[in-house]
C-alpha positions as CSV (number, residue, x, y, z in Angstrom):
1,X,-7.4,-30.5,-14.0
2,X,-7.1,-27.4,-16.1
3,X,-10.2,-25.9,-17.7
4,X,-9.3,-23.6,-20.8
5,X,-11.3,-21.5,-22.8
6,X,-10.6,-20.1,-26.3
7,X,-12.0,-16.3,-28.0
8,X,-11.5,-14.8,-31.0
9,X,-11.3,-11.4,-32.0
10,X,-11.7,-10.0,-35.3
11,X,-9.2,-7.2,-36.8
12,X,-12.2,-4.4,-36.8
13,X,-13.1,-5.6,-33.0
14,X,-9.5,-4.5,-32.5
15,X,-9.6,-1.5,-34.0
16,X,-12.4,-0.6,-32.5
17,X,-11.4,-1.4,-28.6
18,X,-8.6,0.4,-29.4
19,X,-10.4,3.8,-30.6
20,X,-12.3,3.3,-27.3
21,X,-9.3,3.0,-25.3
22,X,-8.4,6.8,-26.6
23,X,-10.5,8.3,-23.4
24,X,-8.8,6.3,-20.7
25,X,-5.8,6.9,-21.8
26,X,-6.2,10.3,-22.0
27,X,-7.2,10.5,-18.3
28,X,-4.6,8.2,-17.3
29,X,-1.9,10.9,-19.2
30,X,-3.7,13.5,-17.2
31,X,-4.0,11.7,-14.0
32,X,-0.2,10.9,-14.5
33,X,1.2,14.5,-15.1
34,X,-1.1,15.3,-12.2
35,X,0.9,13.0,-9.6
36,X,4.6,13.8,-11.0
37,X,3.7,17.1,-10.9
38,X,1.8,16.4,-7.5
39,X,4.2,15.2,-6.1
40,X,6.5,17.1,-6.4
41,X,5.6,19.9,-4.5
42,X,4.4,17.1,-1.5
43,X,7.7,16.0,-1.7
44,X,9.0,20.0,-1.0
45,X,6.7,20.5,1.9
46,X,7.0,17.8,3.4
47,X,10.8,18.1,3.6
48,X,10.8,21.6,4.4
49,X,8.1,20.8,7.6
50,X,10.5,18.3,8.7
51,X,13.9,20.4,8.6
52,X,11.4,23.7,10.6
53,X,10.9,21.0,12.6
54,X,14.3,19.6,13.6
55,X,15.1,23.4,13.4
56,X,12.8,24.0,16.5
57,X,13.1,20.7,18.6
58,X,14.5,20.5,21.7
59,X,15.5,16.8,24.0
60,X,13.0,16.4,26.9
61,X,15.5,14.0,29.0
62,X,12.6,13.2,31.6
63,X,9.1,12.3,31.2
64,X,8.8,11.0,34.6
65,X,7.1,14.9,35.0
66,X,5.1,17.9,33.7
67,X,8.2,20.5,32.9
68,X,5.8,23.7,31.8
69,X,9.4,24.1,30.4
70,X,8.4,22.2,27.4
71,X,4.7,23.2,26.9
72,X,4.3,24.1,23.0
73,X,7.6,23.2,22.2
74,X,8.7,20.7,20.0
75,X,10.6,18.0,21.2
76,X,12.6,14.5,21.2
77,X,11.4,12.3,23.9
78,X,11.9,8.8,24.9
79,X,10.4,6.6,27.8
80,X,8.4,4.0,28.2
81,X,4.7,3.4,26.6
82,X,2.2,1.4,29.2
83,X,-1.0,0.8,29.4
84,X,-3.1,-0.7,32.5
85,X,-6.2,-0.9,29.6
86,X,-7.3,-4.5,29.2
87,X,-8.6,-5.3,25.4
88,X,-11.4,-7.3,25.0
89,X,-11.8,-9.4,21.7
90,X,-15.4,-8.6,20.1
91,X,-15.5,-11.7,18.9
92,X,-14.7,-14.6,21.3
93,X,-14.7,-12.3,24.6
94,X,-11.1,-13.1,25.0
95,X,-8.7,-10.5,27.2
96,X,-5.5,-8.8,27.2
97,X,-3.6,-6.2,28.4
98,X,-1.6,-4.3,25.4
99,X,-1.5,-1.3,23.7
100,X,-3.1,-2.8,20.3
101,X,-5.0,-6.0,19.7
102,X,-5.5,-6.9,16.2
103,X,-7.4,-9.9,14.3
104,X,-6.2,-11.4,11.4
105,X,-9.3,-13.5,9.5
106,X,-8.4,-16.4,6.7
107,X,-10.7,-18.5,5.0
108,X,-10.2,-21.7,3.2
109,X,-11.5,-21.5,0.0
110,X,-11.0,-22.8,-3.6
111,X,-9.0,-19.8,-5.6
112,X,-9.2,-19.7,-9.5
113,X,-5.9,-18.4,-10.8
114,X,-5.7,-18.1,-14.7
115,X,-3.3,-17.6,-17.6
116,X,-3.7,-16.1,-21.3
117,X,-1.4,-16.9,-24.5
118,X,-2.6,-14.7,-27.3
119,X,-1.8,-15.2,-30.8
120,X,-2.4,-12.7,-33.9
121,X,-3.5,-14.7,-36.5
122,X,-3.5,-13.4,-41.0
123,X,-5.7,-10.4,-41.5
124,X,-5.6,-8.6,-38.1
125,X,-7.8,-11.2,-35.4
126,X,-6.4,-12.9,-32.7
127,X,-6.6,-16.0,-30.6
128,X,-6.5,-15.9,-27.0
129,X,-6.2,-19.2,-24.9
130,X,-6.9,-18.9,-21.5
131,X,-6.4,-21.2,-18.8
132,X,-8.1,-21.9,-15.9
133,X,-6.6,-23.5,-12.3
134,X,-8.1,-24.2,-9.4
135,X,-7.0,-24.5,-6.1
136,X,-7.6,-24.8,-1.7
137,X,-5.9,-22.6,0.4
138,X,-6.3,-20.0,2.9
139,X,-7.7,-16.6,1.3
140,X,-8.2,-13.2,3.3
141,X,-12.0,-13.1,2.2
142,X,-14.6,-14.9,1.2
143,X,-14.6,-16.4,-2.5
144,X,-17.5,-15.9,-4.7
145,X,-17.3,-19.4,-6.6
146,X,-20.6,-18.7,-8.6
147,X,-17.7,-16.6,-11.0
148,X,-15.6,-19.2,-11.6
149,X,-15.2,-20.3,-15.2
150,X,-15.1,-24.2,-14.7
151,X,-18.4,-25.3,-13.8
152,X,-17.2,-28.5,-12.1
153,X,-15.9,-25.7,-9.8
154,X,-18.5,-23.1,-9.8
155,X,-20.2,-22.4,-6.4
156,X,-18.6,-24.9,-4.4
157,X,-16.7,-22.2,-1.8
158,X,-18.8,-22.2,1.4
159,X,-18.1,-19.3,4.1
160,X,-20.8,-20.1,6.7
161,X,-19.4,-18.2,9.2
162,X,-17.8,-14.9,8.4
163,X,-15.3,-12.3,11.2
164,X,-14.5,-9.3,10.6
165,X,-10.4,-8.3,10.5
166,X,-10.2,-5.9,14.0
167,X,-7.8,-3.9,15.8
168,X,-8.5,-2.4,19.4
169,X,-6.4,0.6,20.8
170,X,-6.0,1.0,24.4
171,X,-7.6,4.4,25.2
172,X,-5.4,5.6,27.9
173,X,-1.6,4.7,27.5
174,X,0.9,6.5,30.0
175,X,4.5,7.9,28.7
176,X,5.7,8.5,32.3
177,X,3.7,11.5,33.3
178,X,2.4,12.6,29.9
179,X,-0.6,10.3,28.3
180,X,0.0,9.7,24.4
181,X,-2.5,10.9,22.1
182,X,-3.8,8.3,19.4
183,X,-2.1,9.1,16.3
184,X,1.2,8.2,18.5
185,X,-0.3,4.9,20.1
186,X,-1.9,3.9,16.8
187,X,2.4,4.1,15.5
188,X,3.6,1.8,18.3
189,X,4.3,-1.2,16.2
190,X,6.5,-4.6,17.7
191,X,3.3,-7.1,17.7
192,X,3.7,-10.4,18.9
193,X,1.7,-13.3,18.9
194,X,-1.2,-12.9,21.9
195,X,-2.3,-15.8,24.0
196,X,-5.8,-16.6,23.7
197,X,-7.0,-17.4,27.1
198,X,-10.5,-19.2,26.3
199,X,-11.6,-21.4,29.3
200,X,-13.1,-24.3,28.6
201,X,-16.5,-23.1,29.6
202,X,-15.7,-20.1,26.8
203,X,-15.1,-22.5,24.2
204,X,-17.9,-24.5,24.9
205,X,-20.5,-21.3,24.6
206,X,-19.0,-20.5,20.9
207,X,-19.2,-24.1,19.8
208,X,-23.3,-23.3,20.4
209,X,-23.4,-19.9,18.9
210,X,-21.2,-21.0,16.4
211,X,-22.9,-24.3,15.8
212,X,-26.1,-24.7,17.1
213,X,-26.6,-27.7,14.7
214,X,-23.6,-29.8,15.4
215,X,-23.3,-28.5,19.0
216,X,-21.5,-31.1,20.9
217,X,-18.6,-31.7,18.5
218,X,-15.3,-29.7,18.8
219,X,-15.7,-27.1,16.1
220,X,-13.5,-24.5,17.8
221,X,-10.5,-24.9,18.1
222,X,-7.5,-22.5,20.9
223,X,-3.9,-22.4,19.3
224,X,-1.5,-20.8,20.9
225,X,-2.8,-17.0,19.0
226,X,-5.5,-18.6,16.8
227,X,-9.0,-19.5,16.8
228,X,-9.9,-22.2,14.2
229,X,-13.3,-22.8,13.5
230,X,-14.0,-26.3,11.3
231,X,-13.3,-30.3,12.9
232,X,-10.0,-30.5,12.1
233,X,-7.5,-27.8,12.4
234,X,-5.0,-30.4,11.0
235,X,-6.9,-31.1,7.9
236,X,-8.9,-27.7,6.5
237,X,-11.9,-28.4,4.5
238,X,-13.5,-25.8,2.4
239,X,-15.6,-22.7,5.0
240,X,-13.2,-23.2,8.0
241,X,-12.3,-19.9,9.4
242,X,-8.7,-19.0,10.7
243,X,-8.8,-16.4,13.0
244,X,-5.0,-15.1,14.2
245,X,-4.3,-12.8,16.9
246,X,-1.0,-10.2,17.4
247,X,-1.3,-7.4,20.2
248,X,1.5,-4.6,20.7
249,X,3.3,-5.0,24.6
250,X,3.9,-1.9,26.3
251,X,7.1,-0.7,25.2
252,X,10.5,1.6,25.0
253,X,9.4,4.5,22.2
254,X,11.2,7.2,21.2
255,X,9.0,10.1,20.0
256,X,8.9,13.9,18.0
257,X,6.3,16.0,18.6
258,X,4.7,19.2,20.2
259,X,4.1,19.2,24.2
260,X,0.6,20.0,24.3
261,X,0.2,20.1,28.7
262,X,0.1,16.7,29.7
263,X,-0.1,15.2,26.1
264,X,1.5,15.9,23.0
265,X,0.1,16.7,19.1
266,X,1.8,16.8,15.7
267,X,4.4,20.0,14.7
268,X,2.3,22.2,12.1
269,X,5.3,23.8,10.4
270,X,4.4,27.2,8.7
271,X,3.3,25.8,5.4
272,X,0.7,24.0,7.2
273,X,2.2,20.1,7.0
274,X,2.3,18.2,10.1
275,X,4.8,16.3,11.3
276,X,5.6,14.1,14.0
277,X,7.2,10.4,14.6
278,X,7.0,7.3,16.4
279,X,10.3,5.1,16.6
280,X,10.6,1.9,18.8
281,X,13.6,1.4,21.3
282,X,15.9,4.0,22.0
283,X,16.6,5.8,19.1
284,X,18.5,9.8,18.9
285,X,16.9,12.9,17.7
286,X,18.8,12.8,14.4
287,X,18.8,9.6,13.7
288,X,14.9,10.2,13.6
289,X,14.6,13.1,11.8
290,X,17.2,11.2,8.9
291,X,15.1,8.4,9.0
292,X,11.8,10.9,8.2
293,X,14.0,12.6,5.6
294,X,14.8,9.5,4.0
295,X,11.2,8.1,4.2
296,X,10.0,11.3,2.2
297,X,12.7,10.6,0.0
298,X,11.8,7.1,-0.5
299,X,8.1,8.2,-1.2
300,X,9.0,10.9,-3.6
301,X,10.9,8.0,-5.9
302,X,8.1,5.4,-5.2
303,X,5.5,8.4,-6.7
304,X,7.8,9.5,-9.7
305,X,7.7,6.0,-10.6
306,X,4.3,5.3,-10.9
307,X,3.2,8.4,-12.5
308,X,5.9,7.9,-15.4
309,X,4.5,4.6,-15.6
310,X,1.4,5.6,-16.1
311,X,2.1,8.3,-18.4
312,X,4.2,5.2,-20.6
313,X,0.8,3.3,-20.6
314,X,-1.1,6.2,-21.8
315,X,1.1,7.0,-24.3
316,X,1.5,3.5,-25.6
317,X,-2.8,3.1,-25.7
318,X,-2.8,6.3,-27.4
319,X,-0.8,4.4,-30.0
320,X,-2.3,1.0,-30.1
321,X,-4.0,1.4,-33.1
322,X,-0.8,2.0,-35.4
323,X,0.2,-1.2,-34.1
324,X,-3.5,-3.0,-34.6
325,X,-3.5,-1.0,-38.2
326,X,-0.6,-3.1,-38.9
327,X,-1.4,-6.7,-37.6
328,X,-3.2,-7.1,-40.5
329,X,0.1,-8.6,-41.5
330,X,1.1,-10.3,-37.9
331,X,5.2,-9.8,-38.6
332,X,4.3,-6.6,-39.2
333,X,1.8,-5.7,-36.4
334,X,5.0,-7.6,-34.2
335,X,7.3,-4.8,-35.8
336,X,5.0,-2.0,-35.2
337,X,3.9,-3.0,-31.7
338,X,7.7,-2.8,-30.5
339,X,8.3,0.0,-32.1
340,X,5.6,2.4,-30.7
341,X,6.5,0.4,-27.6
342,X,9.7,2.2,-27.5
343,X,8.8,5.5,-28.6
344,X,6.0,5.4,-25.6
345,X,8.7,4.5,-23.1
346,X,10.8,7.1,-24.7
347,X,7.8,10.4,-24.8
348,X,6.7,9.0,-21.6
349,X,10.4,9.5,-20.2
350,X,10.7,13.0,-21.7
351,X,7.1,14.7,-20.7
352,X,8.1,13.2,-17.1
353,X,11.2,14.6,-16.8
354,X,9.5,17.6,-18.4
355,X,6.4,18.1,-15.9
356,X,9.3,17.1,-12.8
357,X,11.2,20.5,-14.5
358,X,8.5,22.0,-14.6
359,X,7.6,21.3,-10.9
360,X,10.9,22.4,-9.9
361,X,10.5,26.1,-11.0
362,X,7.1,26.0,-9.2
363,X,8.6,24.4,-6.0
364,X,12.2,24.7,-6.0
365,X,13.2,27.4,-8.0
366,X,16.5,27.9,-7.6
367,X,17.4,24.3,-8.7
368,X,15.0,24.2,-11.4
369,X,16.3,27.3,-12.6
370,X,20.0,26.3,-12.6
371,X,19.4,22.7,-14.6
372,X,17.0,24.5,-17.0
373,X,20.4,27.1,-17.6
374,X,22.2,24.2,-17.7
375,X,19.8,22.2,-20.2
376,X,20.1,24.9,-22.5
377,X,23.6,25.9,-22.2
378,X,24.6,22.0,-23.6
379,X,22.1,22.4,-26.2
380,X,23.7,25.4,-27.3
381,X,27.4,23.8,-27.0
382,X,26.0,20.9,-29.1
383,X,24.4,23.5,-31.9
384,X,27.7,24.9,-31.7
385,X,30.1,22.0,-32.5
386,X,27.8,20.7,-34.8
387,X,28.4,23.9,-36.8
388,X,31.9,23.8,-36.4
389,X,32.2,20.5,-37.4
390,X,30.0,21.6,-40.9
391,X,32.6,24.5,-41.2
């Protein structure tokens, strides 16, 4: 069943939200500019770190032994990852040998999920219908019910027992005679399901801490790489626990970084940046440094993407109340809510291509420089056979 609730705003309410609204969206335009131009300039020294980088590495072809060859040099290096370390699961006391062991906790809980249709209504106010749905399923935290909006559902999630998510790094992990530093174990990925090797007599000591007041019934549960606490795995009832484990096998890696003696630590380029990489299997040195130029480029598009976004949504708050102004008349308010819709989308576009420009001077002159020649050079043309035209 669905559980709706209906508000009502009047046209001065509006109005006055909207005046309020002013001061966030001023420091979302400023926190906007701030990343585009941010980034930027991340996006140049990061790429220029990488290419001093590749400019400076050299292939290791054995790590089966300390070549004072290599020490403080950068280099590509592949061999294999292992690790004698055996990982011990805080929780249920369970062991493995790997390079990582992580746990995954779900909880199955009631979830409230809503929907709102508003409509403006003659004279400014609107009417917002909001709908309410509630249903079981397997959440990564606990669900505070007491919020829910239906009181036929309010405060009826349990979470009697609660695990915290984990992940355990092996300490020492040999790349043949060179041991890997953290930052490069903690980039091994390749996890695969672990087998959780609970003896009975293991199972049977949770079931009592777990449960000291049903003890005696079969509350937890060994699947393959999960723990299941509740009676039925097969049927979840609201407060069972999931609890799935993945663990990363020793493993074929391919590495850049700086020799540092028996170890290794990330490139500091002159600019200061740090680089270094981790890729699985048997991959070539420049294959690994285009995938870390591509990655950065990927990152740089990601970032001037949110921060013109952001800069739209400032721009379009800054201009809510013409459109509120108007709803007095709701075809109207319509009208003038698309319209400074598009001219928000539109500035937003300009000031970001603007501060990027801008950034470009600071950061890469040279390019900046040419398209800002270039900008003006058409505007010129286009002042110019306008005039002819006129003539």
């Amino acid at each position: 069943m669905a559980y709706t609730e209906t508000t009502s705003q009047s046209w001065f309410g509006r109005m006055g939200n909207a005046f309020k609204s002013l001061v966030a969206a001023l420091v979302l335009f400023a926190g906007g500019t701030w990343l585009l131009y941010y980034n930027e300039g991340r996006s140049v020294a990061t790429a220029d770190a990488i290419s001093e980088a590749q400019r400076a590495a050299v292939a290791m072809p054995d790590v089966e032994k300390i070549n004072p060859e290599f020490e403080g040099k950068m280099v590509h290096a592949i061999g294999f990852a292992d690790t004698k370390d055996i990982l011990t699961d805080s929780f249920s006391g369970f062991t493995t040998t790997a390079i990582n062991l992580k746990r995954q906790v779900e909880y199955y809980q009631w979830v409230e999920s809503s929907k709102s249709e508003t409509k403006q209504k003659l004279g400014g106010g609107t009417e917002t219908v909001t709908t309410y749905t509630y249903a079981e399923r397997w959440a990564s935290n606990p669900v505070d019910s007491s919020r829910f909006r239906d009181p036929a559902y309010a405060g009826r999630n349990s979470a009697p027992i609660t695990v915290p998510a984990e992940t355990a790094y092996a300490q020492n992990v040999s790349f043949g005679a060179y041991r890997l530093p953290p930052f490069v174990v903690q980039s091994i990925s390749g996890e695969t399901p672990s087998t959780v090797n609970l003896a009975p007599d293991d199972i049977d000591a949770l079931n009592e801490r777990l449960f000291p007041d049903t003890y005696g019934r079969a509350n937890v549960h060994v699947q393959g790489n999960i723990i299941y606490l509740g009676p039925t795995p097969t049927s979840p009832r609201n407060g069972d626990v999931r609890i799935t484990y993945t663990e990363v096998k020793p493993a074929d890696i391919s590495i850049l970084a700086k020799v540092l003696k028996d170890t290794f630590e990330e490139f500091r380029a002159s600019n200061n940046n740090t680089f270094s990489r981790v890729s699985m299997g048997n991959v070539g040195m420049e294959n690994m440094f285009g995938d870390a130029f591509s990655a950065n480029a990927t990152l740089t598009w990601i970032l001037r993407a949110v921060g013109t976004v952001v800069i739209v949504i400032a721009l379009a708050m800054f201009m809510s109340p013409l459109s509120v102004l108007a709803s007095v008349i709701p075809f109207l308010g319509s009208i003038v809510g698309a319209g400074t819709g598009l001219v928000a989308v539109l500035l937003g576009l300009a000031w970001s291509f603007f501060i990027i420009a801008i950034s470009w001077l600071r950061f890469r002159p040279l390019l900046g420089g040419g398209l800002l020649v270039l900008s003006v050079a058409l505007l010129v043309l286009l002042f110019i056979s306008r005039k002819k035209k006129s003539a």
